[in-house]
C-alpha positions as CSV (number, residue, x, y, z in Angstrom):
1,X,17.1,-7.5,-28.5
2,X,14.5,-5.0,-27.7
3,X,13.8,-4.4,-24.2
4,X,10.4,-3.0,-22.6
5,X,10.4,-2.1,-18.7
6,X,6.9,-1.9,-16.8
7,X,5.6,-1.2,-13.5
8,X,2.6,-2.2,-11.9
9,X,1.9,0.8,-9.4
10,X,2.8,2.3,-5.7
11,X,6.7,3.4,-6.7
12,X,5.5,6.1,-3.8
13,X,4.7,6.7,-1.0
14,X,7.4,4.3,1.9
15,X,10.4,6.6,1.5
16,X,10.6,10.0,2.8
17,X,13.6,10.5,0.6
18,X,10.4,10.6,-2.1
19,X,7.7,11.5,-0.4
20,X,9.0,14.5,1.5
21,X,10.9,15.8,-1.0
22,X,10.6,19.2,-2.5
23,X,8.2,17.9,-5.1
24,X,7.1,15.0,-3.8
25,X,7.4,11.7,-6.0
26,X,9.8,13.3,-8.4
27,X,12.9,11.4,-6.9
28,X,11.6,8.6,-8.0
29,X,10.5,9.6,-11.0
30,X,13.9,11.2,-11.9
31,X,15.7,7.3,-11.1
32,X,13.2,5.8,-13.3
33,X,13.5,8.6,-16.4
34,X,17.6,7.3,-15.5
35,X,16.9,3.8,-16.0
36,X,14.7,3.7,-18.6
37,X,11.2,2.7,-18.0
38,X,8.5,2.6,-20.7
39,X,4.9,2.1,-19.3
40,X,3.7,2.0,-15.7
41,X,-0.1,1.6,-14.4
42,X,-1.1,4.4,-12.0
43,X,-1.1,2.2,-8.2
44,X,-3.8,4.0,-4.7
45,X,-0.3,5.1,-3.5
46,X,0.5,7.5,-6.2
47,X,-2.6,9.1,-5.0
48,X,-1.0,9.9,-1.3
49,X,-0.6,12.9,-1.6
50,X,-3.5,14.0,-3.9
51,X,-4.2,14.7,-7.5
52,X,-1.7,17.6,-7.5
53,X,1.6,15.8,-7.0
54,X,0.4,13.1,-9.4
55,X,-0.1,15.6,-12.2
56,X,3.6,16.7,-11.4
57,X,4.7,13.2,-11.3
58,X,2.9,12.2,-14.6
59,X,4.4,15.4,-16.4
60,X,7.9,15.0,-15.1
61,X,7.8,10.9,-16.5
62,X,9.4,10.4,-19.9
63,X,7.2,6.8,-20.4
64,X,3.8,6.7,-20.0
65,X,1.1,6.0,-18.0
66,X,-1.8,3.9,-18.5
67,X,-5.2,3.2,-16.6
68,X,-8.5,1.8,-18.3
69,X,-10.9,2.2,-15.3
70,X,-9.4,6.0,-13.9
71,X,-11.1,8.8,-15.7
72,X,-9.9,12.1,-14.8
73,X,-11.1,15.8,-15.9
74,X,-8.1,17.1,-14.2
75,X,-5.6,19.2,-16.5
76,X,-2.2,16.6,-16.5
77,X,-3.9,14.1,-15.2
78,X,-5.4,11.9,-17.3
79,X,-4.2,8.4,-18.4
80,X,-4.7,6.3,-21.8
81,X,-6.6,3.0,-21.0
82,X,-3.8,1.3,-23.1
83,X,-1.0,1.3,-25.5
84,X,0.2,-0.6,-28.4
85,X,4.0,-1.0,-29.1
86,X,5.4,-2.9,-32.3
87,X,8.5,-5.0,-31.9
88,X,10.1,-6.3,-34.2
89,X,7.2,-6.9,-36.3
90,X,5.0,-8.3,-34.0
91,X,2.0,-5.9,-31.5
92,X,2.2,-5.9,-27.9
93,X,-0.3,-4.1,-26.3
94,X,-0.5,-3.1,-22.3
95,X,-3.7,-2.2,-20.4
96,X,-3.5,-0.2,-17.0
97,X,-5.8,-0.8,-14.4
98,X,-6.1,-0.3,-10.2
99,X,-8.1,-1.3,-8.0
100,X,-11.4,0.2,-6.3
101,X,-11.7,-2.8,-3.3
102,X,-12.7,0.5,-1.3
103,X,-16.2,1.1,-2.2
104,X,-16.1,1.6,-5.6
105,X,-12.1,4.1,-5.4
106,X,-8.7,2.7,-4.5
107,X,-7.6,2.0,-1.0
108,X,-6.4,5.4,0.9
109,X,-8.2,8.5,2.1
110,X,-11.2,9.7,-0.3
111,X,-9.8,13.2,-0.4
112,X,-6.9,12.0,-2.5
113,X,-8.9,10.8,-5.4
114,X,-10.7,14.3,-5.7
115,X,-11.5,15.4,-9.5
116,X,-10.8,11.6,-10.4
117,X,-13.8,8.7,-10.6
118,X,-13.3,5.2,-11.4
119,X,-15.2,2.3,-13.1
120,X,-15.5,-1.1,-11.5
121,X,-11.7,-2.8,-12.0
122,X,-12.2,-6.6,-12.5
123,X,-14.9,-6.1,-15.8
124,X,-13.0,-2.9,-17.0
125,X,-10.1,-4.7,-17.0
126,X,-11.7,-7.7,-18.9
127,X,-13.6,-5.9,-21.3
128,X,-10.2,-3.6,-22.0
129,X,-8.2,-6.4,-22.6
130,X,-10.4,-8.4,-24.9
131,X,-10.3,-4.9,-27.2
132,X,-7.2,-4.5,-27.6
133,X,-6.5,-8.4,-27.8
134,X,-8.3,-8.2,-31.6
135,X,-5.6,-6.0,-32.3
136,X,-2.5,-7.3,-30.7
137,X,0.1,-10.7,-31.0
138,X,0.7,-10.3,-27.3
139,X,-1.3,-8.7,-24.4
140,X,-0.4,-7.0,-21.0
141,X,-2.2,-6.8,-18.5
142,X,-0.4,-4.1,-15.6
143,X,-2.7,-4.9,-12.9
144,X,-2.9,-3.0,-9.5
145,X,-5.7,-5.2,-8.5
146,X,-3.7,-7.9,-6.4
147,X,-3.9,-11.2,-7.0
148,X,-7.0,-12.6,-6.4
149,X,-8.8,-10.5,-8.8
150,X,-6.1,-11.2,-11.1
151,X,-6.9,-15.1,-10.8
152,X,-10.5,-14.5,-11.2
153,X,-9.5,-12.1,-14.7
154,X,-7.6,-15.1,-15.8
155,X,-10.4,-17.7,-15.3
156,X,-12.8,-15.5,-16.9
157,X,-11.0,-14.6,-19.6
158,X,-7.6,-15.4,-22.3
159,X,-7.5,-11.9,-23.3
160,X,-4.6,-11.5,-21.8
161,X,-0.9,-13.4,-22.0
162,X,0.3,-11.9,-19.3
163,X,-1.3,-10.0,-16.0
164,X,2.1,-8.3,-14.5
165,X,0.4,-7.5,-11.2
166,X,1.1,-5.7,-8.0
167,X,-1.3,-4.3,-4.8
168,X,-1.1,-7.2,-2.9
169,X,2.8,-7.8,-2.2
170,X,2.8,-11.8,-3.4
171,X,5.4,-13.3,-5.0
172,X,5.3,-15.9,-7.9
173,X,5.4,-16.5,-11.5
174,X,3.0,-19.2,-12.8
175,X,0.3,-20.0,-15.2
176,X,-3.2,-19.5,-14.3
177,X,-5.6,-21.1,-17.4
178,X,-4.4,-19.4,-20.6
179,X,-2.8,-16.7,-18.6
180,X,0.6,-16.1,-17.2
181,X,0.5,-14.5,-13.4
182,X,3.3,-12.6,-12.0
183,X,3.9,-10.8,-8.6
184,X,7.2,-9.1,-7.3
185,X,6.9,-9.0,-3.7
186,X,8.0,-5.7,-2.8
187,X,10.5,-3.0,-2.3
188,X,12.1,-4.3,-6.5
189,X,12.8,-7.3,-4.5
190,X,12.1,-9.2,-7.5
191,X,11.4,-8.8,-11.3
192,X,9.9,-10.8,-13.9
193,X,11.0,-11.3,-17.0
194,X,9.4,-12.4,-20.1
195,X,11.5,-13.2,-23.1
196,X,9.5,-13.6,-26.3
197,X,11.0,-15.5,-28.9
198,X,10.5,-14.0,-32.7
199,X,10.8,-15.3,-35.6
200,X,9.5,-14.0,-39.0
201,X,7.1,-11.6,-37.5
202,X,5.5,-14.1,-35.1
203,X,5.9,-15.5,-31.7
204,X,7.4,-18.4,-31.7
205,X,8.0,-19.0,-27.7
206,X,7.6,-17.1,-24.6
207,X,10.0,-18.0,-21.2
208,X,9.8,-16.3,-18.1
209,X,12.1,-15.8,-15.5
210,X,11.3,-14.2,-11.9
211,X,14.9,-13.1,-10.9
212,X,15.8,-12.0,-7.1
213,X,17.7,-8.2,-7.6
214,X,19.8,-8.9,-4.9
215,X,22.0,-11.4,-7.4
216,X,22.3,-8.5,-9.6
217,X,25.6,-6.4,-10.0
218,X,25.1,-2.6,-8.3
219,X,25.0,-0.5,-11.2
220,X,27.7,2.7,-9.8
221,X,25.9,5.6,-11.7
222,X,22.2,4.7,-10.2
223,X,24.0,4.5,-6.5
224,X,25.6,7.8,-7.6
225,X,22.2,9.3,-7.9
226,X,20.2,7.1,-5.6
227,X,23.0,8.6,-2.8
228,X,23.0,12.6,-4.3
229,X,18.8,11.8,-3.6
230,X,19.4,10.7,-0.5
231,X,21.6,13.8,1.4
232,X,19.7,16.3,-0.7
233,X,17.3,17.2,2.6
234,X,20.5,16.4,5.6
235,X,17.6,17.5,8.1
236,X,16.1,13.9,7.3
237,X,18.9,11.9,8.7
238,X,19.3,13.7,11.7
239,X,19.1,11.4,15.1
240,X,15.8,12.6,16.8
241,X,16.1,9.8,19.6
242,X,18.3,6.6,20.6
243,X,17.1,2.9,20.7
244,X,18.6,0.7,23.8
245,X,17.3,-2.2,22.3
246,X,16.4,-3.8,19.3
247,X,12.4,-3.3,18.7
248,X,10.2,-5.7,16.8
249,X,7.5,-5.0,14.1
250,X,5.2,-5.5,17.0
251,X,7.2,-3.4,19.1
252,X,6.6,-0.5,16.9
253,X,3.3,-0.8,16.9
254,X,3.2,-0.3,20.6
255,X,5.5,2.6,19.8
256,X,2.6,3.7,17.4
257,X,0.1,3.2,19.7
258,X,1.4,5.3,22.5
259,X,2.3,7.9,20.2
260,X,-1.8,8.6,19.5
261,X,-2.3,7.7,23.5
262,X,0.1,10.2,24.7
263,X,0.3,12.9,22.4
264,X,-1.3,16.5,23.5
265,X,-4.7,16.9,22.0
266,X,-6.9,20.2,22.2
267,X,-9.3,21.4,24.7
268,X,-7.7,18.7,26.6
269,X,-9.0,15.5,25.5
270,X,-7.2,12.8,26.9
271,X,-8.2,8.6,25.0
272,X,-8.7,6.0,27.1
273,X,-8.2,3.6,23.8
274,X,-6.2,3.5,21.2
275,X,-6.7,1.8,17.6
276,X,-4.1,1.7,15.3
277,X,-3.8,-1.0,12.2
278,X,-0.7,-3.7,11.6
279,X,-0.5,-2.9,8.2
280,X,-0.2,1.0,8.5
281,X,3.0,-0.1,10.4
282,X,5.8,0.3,7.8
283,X,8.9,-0.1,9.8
284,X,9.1,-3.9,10.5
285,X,11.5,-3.0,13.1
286,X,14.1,-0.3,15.0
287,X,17.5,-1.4,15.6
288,X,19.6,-0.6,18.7
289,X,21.8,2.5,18.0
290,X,20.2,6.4,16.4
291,X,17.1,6.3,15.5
292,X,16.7,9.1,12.1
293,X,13.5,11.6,11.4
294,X,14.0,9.6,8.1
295,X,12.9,6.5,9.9
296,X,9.8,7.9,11.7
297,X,8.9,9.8,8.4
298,X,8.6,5.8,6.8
299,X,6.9,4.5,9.7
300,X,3.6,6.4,8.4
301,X,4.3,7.4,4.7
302,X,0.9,8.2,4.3
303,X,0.5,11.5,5.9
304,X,-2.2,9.3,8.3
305,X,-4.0,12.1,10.4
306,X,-6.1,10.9,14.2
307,X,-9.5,10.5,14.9
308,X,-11.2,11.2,18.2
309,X,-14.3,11.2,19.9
310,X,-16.3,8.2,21.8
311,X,-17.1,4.7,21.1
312,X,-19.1,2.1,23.4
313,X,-17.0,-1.3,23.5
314,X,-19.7,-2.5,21.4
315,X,-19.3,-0.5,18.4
316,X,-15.5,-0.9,19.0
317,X,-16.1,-5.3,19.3
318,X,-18.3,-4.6,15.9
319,X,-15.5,-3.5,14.0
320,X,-12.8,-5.7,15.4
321,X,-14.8,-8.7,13.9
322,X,-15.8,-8.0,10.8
323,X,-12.1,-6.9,10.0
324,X,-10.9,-10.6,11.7
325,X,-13.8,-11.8,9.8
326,X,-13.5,-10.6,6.5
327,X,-12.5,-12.1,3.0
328,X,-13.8,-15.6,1.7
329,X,-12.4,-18.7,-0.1
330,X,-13.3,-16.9,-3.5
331,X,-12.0,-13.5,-2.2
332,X,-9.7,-13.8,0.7
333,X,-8.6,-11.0,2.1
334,X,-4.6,-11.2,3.4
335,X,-5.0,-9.0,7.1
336,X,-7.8,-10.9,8.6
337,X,-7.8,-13.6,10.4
338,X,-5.4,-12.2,12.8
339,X,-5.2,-9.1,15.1
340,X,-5.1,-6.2,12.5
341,X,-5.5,-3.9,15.2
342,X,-3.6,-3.4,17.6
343,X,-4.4,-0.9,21.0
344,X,-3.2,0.3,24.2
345,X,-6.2,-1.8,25.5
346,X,-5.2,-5.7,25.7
347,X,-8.0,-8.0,24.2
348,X,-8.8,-11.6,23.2
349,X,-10.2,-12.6,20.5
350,X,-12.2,-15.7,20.9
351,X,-12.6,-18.1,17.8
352,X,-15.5,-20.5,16.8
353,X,-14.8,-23.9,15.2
354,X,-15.9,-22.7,11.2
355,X,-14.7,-22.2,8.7
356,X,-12.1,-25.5,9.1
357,X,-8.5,-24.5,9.4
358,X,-9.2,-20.9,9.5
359,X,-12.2,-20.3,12.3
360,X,-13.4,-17.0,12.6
361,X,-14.1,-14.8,15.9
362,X,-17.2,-15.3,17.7
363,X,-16.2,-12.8,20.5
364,X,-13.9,-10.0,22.1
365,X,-12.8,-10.1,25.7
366,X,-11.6,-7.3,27.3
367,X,-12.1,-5.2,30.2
368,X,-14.6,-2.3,29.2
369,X,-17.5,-1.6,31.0
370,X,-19.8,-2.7,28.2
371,X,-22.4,0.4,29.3
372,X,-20.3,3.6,28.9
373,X,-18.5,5.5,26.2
374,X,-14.9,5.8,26.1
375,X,-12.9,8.2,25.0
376,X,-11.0,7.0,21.7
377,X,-8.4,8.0,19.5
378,X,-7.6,5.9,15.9
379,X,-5.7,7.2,12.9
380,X,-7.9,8.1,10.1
381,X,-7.7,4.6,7.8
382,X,-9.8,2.9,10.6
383,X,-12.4,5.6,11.0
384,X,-12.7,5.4,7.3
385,X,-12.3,2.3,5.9
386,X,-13.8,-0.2,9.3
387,X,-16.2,2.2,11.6
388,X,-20.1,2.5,9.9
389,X,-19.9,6.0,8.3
390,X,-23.0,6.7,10.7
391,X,-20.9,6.4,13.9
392,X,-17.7,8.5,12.4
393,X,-20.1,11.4,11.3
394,X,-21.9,11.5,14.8
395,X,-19.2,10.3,17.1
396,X,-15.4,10.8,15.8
397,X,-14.1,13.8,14.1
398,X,-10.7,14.4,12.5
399,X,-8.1,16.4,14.1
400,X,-5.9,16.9,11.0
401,X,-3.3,16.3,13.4
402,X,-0.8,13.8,11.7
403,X,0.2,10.3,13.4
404,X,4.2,11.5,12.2
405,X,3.4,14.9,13.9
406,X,2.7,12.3,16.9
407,X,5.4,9.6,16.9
408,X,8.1,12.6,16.3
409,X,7.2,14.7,19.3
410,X,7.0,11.2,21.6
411,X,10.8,10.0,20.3
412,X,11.8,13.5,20.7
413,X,10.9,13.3,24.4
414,X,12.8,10.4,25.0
415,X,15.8,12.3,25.4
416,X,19.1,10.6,26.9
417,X,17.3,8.2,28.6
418,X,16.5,7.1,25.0
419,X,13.6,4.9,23.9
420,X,13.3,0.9,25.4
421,X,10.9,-1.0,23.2
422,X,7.8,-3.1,24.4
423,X,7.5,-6.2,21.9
424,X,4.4,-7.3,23.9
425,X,2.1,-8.6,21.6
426,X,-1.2,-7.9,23.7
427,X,-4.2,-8.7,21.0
428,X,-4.1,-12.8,21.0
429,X,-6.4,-15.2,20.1
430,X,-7.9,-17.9,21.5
């Protein structure tokens, strides 16, 4: 029968092989043209590295791309709220919409999204699908919103058969109300499938099926191209330091952290403390043996640049807890409740007894003066997503020197002695 692929956002940014490529993001693009895709929502990562690239990416895509809630006056960049496709005699229509969790835009630096505004996801997304669902036998919903404000869309609404999600990494395939709810994990890990049954111009049954890739045959002319991709730029698999041992995801945070701690800063500031956040840490770990530029490259996909200036302990306590802190029942959010950031300074984060089962932090203890400044250095996602915007503007400035620029010139100093992890996990709770 008829087959219709989709994707739900962020098929960039995590692999320098696509990210640092000529024309960045159009490696990817290229295996997707090769395989066949039809519609994809726009996800914050495609924004990475700015409105530019995107319009490249969107003009190099044979399929489409659709958004309901990103409106753009940018020349090649502007994306159809939704699309309907008829199959054998019945409509199916698909909505595109990402997220703006980070006042009001997508997650990722604000600079990224210039030229391009956005409308509020959760009642653009329901007031999107309920158009198009007057019109359609079968509705779509490609949601980069993550799955809690896909649970809420489905409790608020039956607009939509079936919210194919991403953002937020989960994994499952059930049904929510009225709706069906799917998430991939990561990485094509997974895909969902949804086989709809038709007979006589109507929909007689829908099945879906959430299969794991890795029980699926390699197909030899995508690993041709997938491995052509991959030695195009031989500079990116050169060794640039050796391992002794194998280093944890922990471990490379530390590695992270001393990078921004020990790199070379002008007019010779030297931190005293160090910020950087878990889940800006890519590589989950570095195994013994070479260690390639490719890999550092992936570490920080983001082109992350470091903050510096001074903080009191206070103001650096303030936004340690309201990160550990934040989220509720109704809208949890998945990196709190455990230490998101992780610094050359070890801490303890002392817990209270509410809410049950998951108590959050009353208190830090660590030993800062609590009466002086300290000289700090944080990579730009803290500054500007967790530190009031009052304290960045009058106390931190950005170096626009990158945390890659950082991590390669500390591996590269390794030299023969090579690099021996510390997996030392010193933020802990209490």
């Amino acid at each position: 029968g008829e087959v219709i692929l989709v994707d739900s956002g962020d098929r960039v940014s995590g692999n320098a092989y696509v990210d640092d490529a000529t024309e960045s993001g159009m490696p990817i693009i290229e295996l997707m043209n090769a395989v066949g895709y039809d519609l994809v929502t726009v996800g914050n990562h495609e924004f990475d590295k700015g409105t530019e690239a995107l319009a490249t990416m969107i003009q190099g895509s044979e399929f489409g791309w659709l958004c309901a809630n990103a409106n753009s006056e940018i020349e090649g960049l502007r994306f159809a709220p939704s699309k309907i496709l008829n199959i054998a005699g019945v409509d199916l229509g698909f909505v595109g919409i990402i997220s703006t969790d980070n006042n009001g835009y997508p997650l990722g630096k604000r600079s990224s999204y210039e030229g391009v505004t956005f409308s509020e996801d959760l009642t653009t997304a329901i007031s999107a699908s309920e158009e198009i669902a007057s019109e359609c036998d079968f509705v779509v919903l490609l949601s980069h919103m993550g799955l809690d404000r896909d649970m809420r869309l489905a409790s608020e609404t039956d607009a939509c058969d079936w919210i194919a999600g991403g953002h937020s990494h989960d994994r499952l395939s059930e049904r929510t109300n009225n709706t069906h709810i799917s998430q991939n994990n990561k990485n094509i890990r997974y895909v969902t499938v949804a086989t709809l049954d038709i007979q006589q111009g109507e929909i007689a049954n829908v099945e879906y099926e959430q299969i794991d890739m890795s029980e699926i045959e390699e197909d030899g002319a995508m690993r041709e191209l997938v491995d052509r991709i991959k030695l195009s730029d031989p500079t990116l698999n050169e060794p640039v330091a050796r391992a002794n041992a194998d280093a944890t995801h922990s471990g490379v945070a530390n590695l992270t952290v001393t990078a921004l701690k020990e790199h070379s800063y002008p007019d010779g500031f030297v931190p005293e403390v160090v910020f950087y956040h878990f889940g800006g840490v890519r590589l989950s770990e570095i195994k013994t043996g070479d260690i390639r530029r490719v890999d550092i490259l992936n570490n920080d996909p983001f082109l992350s640049t470091i903050y510096i200036g001074e903080m009191t302990p206070q103001q650096m306590e303030q936004f340690i807890l309201d990160k550990y802190n934040s989220g509720s029942p109704e809208n949890p959010d998945k990196e709190s409740h455990y230490p998101y950031f992780r610094s050359n300074i070890p801490y303890q984060i002392i817990l209270g007894t509410e809410p049950e089962g998951q108590p959050d932090a009353k208190d830090i203890v660590w030993e800062l003066e609590p009466e002086r400044k300290y000289r700090v250095a944080m990579c730009n996602y803290i500054a500007e997503s967790y530190i009031d915007e009052s304290i960045v503007e009058s106390q931190l400035h950005d170096t626009e020197i990158s945390v890659r620029e950082a991590l390669l010139k500390l591996v590269e100093g390794f030299g023969e002695s090579g690099y021996t992890p510390d997996n030392t996990l010193y933020q802990t709770e209490l």
